[in-house]
C-alpha positions, 0 to 999 in steps of 0.5 A, a space after each residue: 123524471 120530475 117532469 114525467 111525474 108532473 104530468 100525472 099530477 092532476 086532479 084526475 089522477 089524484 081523485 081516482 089514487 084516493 078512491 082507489 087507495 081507500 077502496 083497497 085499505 077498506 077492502 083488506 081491513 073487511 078481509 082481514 077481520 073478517 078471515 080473522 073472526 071466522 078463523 077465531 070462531 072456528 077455532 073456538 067452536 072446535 075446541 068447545 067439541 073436543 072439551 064435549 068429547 073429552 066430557 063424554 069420553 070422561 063420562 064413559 071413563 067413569 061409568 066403566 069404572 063405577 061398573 068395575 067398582 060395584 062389581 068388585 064391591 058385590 065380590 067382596 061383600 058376598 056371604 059366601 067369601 064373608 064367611 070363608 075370611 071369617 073363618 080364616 082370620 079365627 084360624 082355619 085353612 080352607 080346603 080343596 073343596 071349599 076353594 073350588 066353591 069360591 072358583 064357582 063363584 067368581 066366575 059366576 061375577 066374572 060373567 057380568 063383566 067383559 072387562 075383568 079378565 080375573 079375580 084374585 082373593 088374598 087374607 089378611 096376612 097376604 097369602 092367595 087363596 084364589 087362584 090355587 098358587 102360593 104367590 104373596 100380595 106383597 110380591 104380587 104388587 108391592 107394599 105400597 098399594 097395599 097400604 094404600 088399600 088399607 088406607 081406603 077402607 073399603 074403597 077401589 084402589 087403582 094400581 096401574 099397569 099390570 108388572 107381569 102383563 104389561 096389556 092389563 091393568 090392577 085395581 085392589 079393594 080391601 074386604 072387610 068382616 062385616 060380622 066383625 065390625 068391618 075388620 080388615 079380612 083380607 085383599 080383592 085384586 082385579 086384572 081389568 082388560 087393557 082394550 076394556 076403557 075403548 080408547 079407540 073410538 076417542 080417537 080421530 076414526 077419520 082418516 088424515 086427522 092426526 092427533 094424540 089422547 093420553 089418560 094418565 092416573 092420579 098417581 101421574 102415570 099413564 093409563 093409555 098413551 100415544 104421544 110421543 114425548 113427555 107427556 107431563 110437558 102436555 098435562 103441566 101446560 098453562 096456555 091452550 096451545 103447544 108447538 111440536 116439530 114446527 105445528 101448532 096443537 090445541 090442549 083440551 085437559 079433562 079432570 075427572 073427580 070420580 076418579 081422579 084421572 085427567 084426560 088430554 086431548 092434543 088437535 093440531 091446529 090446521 085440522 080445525 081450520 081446514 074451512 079457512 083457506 076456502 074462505 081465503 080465496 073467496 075473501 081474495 077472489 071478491 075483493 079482486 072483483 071488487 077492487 075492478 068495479 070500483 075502479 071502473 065507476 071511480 075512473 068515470 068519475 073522476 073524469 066527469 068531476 075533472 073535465 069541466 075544470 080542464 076546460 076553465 083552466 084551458 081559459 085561464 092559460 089564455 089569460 096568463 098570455 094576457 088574453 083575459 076573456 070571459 069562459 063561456 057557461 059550463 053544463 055541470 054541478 053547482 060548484 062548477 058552475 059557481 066556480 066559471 062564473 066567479 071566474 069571469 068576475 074576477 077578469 072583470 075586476 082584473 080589467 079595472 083593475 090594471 089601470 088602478 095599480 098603474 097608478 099607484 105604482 107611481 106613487 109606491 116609487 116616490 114612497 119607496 125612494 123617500 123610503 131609502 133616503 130616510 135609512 141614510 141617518 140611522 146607517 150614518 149612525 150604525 158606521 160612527 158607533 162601529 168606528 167608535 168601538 174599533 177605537 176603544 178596542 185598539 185602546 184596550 177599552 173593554 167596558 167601554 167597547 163593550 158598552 159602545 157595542 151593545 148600544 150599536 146593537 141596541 140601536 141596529 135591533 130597534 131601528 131596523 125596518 123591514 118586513 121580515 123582522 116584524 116577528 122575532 124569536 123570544 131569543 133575539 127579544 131576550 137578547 136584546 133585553 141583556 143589552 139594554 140591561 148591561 147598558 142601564 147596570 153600566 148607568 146605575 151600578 150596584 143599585 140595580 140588579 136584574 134576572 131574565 128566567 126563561 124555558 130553554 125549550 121556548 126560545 124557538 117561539 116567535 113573537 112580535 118585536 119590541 114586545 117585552 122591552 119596553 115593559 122592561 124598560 119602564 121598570 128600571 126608569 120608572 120603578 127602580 129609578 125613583 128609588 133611593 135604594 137597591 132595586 131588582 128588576 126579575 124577567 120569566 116566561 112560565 109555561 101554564 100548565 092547563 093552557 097552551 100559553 105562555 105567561 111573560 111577567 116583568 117584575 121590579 120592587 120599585 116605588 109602585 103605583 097607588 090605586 088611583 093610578 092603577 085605575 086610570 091606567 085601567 081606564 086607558 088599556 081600555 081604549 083601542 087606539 095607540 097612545 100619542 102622549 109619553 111616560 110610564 103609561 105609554 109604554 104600558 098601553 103601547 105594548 096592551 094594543 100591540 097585544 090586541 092587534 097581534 093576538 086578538 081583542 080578548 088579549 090584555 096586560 095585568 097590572 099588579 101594584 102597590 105603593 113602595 113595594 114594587 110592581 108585576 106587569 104580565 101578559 099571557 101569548 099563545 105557544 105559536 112557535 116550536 120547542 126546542 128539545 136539545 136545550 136543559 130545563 131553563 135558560 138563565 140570562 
């Protein structure tokens, strides 16, 4: 199977998987945005046509209204019905006649309007004295409304449905005297038609479309209705859209201050994007036509770009055989051609070179055998310490046991040459800094105290051998070792904070160094060469190259010193190795 896939593996195909991939993500991302935008656009316009409609519906509403209002406000400031609850609130019964006169007359205003189906007028006292009946306000319509009129003085008072004819709706206006200082006179009460507001023509007249439109009153009770449900879910909803029976729904709500009534219109969601699925099969349909052009130029070119590289490498497979010759001049772009003739360069240096490294290997055996009779020693050294230690711990010789081991490691770390430990993690340099330390406290006992402090995330970080422990080791020989008394000597890697470094610092509260000697270790850090002499300066400039070489000539060790307090000698490397997550905060030696 590895096989099979290997074969497709070539520069071909992978150009022409990338084009491809690429034209494939760029077309679904067009097409998603822009079905996206469009369908969003669409919805957006269509729900500002509903809030239009509901505008105007609203609009209507309220001119019908005002025309019910001016209407029953022009009854009840008619001289003749001014006159007649005049009369009865001083204590006079209006006769038959008088009662048909007032019958004239409202059929006279009942004319203007197709909506008022009657008028009802009522005295002060509740008693009907149009139509002919004995029937009482309060039972007519309740206490409530009543009061609510008196409330108003003057002003229309919507009632709601009519309780005896549930097809009809009441409004109830209170007359007042205007010969008696607007004193109340007595009631107006207006049975308005139910098919008098036009609902109908609000409501989707286009076959297929389904919706719902309720008007509910400021009192919340439903003028006209056709939803099936609780409604006031529908007019105490906060978001624009609904869900009923799995659909989404869109929710216009219309406020009208006239009236105080609230028009909400409910749209499913998919008759506002009916255009949406034609635009989906479009979008599909020229990003498939596209998908098979692009494929087409993206196969022609890749086998143009691909086929003159065949052919070098057709040439170079000759020469793995040991056929080393020279590819003749290819017809094709600039860094083909560049490509070819770098080729036959190189198989010319190649030819000189063969004798060359012939050679030389001559030479790199002798290097090589010198090489292993020169580890003869330091093994010879590692096996007597070993057989050192096994001794002492026969003899239940701890500390000293423990000594001999640490010095065996101390030796078999420093000693050690090859290529693969030219880079150490900071745990093996911290590790064998411990050593060296158990070793130097073995020595000095309680006149040396030492710390090493270090993130425990950084101890994954690789850095060159031998980098910190001289510094170390030059602070317990030089600093703490001319001191009479106790002296500490204190390890950190800090991580900074702004920098992607870390700052390795090695501090001692030894004897310290005078400014002459600060400066003319300054002037040798200065120079780019290994020092050849020995002493506390060595080490110092030792570890400041090796800095250099590793790390970049910018790279340099801070000396911070004074006399008979101590010295601070730090040097920032850059993160180059990984943290490690599964440690705590700090590793604490």
């Amino acid at each position: 199977m590895k096989k099979r896939l290997y074969k497709f593996n070539t520069l071909r195909n992978q150009i022409l998987i990338v084009f491809v991939s690429v034209m494939i993500m760029v077309l679904c991302l067009v097409g998603m945005m822009t079905f996206h935008l469009v369908s969003t656009l669409l919805k957006n316009n269509a729900e500002k046509q509903i809030e239009q409609t509901a505008m105007h519906a609203n609009g209507r509403l309220e001119a019908l209204y005002q025309q019910i209002d001016t209407l029953t406000k022009q009854v009840a400031t008619n001289i003749y019905v001014q006159q007649l609850l005049l009369k009865i609130a001083n204590g006079y019964s209006p006769g038959f006649r008088e009662k048909q006169g007032l019958m004239h007359m409202v059929n006279t205003f009942q004319a203007y309007s197709d909506g008022i189906h009657s008028l009802e007028l009522y005295t002060n006292n509740y008693k009907k004295i149009f139509p002919l009946d004995e029937e009482n306000l309060g039972d007519r319509i309740g206490i409530k409304w009543i009061k609510q009129a008196s409330e108003a003085k003057g002003k229309m008072v919507w009632v709601g449905r009519d309780p005896k004819a549930p097809g009809y709706f009441l409004a109830l206006r209170q007359i007042r005297l205007m010969e008696r200082w607007f004193s109340p006179g007595g009631y107006l009460l207006v049975r308005i038609n139910r098919d008098y507001f036009q609902f109908s023509d609000y409501f989707y007249p286009t076959k297929g479309k389904k919706g719902y439109m309720l008007l509910i009153d400021s009192n919340s009770n439903p003028i006209f209705l056709n939803y099936k449900g609780d409604f006031r879910q529908l007019l105490h909803a906060k978001q624009p859209m609904i869900r009923k029976d799995g659909e989404e729904y869109l929710v216009v709500k219309q406020l009208s201050n006239l009236t105080g009534w609230t028009l909400v219109i409910v749209t499913p969601v998919k008759t506002l994007t009916e255009g949406v699925s034609i635009l989906k099969n479009a979008i599909i349909l020229s990003g498939t036509i596209g998908f098979f052009i692009f494929l087409i130029f993206s196969f022609s070119l890749s086998t143009m770009i691909t086929q003159p590289i065949l052919r070098l490498t057709r040439i170079m497979q000759r020469g793995r055989n040991g056929e080393l010759r020279t590819s003749p001049p290819i017809s094709s772009t600039v860094e083909i051609n560049e490509l070819n003739e770098t080729y036959n360069a190189l198989v010319e240096n190649i030819k000189h070179l063969i004798q060359v490294v012939y050679e030389k290997e001559l030479v790199r055996s002798r290097a090589e055998l010198k090489a292993l009779q020169a580890q003869i020693n330091p093994h010879f050294l590692f096996n007597t310490l070993d057989a050192l230690y096994w001794s002492l711990v026969e003899k239940e010789e701890e500390e000293l046991s423990q000594f001999v081991l640490n010095m065996s490691q101390l030796f078999r770390y420093t000693i050690s040459s090859s290529k693969n430990d030219e880079w150490v993690t900071l745990r093996e340099e911290i590790e064998h800094i411990r050593r060296y330390m158990e070793i130097m406290k073995l020595r000095w006992g309680d006149r040396l105290i030492w710390d090493i402090v270090v993130p425990a995330r950084c101890l994954d970080i690789r850095i060159p051998k031998l980098l910190i422990q001289p510094l170390v080791e030059n602070a317990v020989l030089h600093g703490i070792g001319n001191k009479m008394e106790q002296g500490s000597v204190l390890v950190t890697v800090e991580e900074s904070d702004h920098s992607p470094e870390l700052i390795i610092k090695v501090i001692d509260d030894g004897v310290g160094m005078d400014e002459k000697t600060l400066q003319e270790i300054e002037q040798l850090l200065n120079k780019k060469e290994f020092p050849t002499f020995k002493g506390s300066r060595m080490a110092i400039a030792n570890v400041n190259r090796r800095l250099q070489l590793y790390y970049g000539e910018d790279r340099k060790v801070v000396i911070q010193s004074e006399l008979g307090k101590g010295t601070c000698i730090s040097f920032k490397i850059p993160k180059s190795g990984g943290f490690n997550d599964e440690f705590p905060d700090y590793f604490d030696c």
